[in-house]
Structures are given as structure tokens and as C-alpha cells.
C-alpha positions as CSV (number, residue, x, y, z in Angstrom):
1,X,-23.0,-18.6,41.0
2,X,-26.6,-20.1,39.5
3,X,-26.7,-19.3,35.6
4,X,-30.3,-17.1,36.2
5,X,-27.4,-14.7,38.8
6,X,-25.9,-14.3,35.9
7,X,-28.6,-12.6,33.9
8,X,-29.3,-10.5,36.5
9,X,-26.1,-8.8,36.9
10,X,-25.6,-5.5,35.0
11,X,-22.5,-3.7,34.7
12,X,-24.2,-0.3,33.8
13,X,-26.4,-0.7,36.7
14,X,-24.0,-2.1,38.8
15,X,-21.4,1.0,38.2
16,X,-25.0,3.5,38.7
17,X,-25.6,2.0,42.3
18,X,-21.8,2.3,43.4
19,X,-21.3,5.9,42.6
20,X,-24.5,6.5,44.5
21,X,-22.8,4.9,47.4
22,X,-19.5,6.6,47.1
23,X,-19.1,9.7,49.5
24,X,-18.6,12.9,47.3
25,X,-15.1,13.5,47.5
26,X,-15.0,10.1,45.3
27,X,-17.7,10.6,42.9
28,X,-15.7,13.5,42.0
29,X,-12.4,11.0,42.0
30,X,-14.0,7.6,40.1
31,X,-14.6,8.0,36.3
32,X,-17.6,5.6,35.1
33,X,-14.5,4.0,33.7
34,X,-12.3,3.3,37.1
35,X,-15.3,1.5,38.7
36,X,-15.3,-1.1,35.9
37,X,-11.6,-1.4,35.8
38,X,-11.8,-2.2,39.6
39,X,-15.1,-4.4,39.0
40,X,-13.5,-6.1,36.8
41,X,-10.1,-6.8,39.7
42,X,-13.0,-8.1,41.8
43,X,-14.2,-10.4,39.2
44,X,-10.6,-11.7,38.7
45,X,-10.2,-11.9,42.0
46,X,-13.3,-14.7,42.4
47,X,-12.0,-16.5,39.3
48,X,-8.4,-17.2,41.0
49,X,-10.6,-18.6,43.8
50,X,-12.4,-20.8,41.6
51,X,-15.4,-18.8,42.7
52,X,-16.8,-18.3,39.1
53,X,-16.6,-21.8,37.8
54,X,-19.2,-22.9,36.7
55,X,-21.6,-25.2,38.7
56,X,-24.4,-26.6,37.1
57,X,-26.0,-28.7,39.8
58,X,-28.6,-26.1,40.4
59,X,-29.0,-27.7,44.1
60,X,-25.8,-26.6,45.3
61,X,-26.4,-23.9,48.7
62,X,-22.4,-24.0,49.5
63,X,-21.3,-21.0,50.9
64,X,-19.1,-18.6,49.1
65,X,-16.1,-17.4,51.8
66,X,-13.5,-15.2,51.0
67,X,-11.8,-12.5,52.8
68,X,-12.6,-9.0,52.4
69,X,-9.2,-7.7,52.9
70,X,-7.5,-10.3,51.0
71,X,-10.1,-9.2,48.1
72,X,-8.7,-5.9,48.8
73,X,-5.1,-6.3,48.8
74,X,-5.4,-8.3,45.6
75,X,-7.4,-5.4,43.6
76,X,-4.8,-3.0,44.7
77,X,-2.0,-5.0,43.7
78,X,-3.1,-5.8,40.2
79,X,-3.5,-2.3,40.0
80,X,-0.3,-1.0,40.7
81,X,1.2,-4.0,38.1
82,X,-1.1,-2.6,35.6
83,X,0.2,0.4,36.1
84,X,-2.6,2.0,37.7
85,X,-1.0,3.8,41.1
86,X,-3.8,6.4,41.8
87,X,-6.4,4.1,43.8
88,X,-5.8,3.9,47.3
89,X,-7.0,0.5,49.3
90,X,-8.9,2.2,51.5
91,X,-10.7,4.0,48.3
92,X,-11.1,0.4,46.5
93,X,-12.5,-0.9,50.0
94,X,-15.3,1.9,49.8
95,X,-15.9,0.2,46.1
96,X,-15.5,-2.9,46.9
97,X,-17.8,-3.0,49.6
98,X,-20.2,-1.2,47.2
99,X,-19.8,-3.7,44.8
100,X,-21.1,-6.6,47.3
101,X,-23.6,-4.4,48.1
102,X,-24.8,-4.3,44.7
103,X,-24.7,-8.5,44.0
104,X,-26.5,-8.6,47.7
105,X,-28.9,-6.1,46.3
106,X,-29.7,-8.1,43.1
107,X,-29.8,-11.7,45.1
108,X,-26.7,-13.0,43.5
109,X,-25.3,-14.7,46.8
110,X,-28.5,-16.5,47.5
């Protein structure tokens, strides 16, 4: 991630354009709240890849890989050892995906 992605990112617009993806019946489910909690799993998730160290050579165009599911599996585990047992994967998935849809949105995988 380049140091100007980083300025760009907002979490308050970033939980705004998820919860106008989310289907009804989880709008109703997702407190403002839940989506940063689970945000936040994501964002844990990239730093145990090393995917958020930071890399000042400002030339680098390597491609960030991970798997979706993996990303998905690992948000719903630390969930349940936090203690939070009311998401379901395929609920995170819809956030999740919501999520990258957001950092595509912004330019923050360019």
C-alpha cells in the first residue's frame, strides 16, 4: 500500500458505502459498529500477510494475492475467539467483499 492510499481511505466512508451494498435483511442485522469490528479482522488479516508493511519504494507495482476465502475463514475465526458468535461467514463474505469493493472504489489496489 503507497502512503497517498493511505490518505484516501476513510473508515466513516468506507462503513457508509458497505451498508449501501448489504442486502436489507443485513442492514437491519450490521450496527455501524459490527462493520468496523469486522473491518478491522480484514485489516489484521493483511498485516499477518505482511500486506501492510510499509514499502517506501514508491516504484513498486507487485501484486497483492491473497485468498478470498482464506480472508474469510480468518475474520470468522477471530471472531468467534473474541467472543463474537453472531456473524455468519457467509454474512462476513457479503462484507468482506464490500469492503474490497470499497479500496477498488477509492484506487487503493492500483
Amino acid at each position: 500500500m503507497k502512503k497517498e492510499d493511505e490518505l484516501l481511505y476513510d473508515d466513516d466512508q468506507s462503513v457508509h458505502f458497505i451498508k449501501n451494498q448489504l442486502p436489507d435483511d443485513l442492514k437491519q442485522k450490521f450496527t455501524d459498529d459490527d462493520i468496523i469490528y469486522i473491518v478491522d479482522l480484514i485489516y489484521d488479516f493483511y498485516d499477518s500477510k505482511g500486506l501492510m508493511d510499509n514499502n517506501d519504494d514508491e516504484d513498486d507495482d507487485s501484486v497483492v494475492d491473497f485468498d478470498e476465502d482464506e480472508l474469510i475463514n480468518f475474520v470468522v475465526h477471530n471472531a468467534v475467539t473474541d467472543g463474537v458468535n453472531k456473524y455468519k461467514a457467509e454474512d462476513i463474505a457479503v462484507i468482506v467483499q464490500a469492503e474490497l469493493d470499497y479500496c477498488e472504489s477509492i484506487g487503493m489496489f492500483e
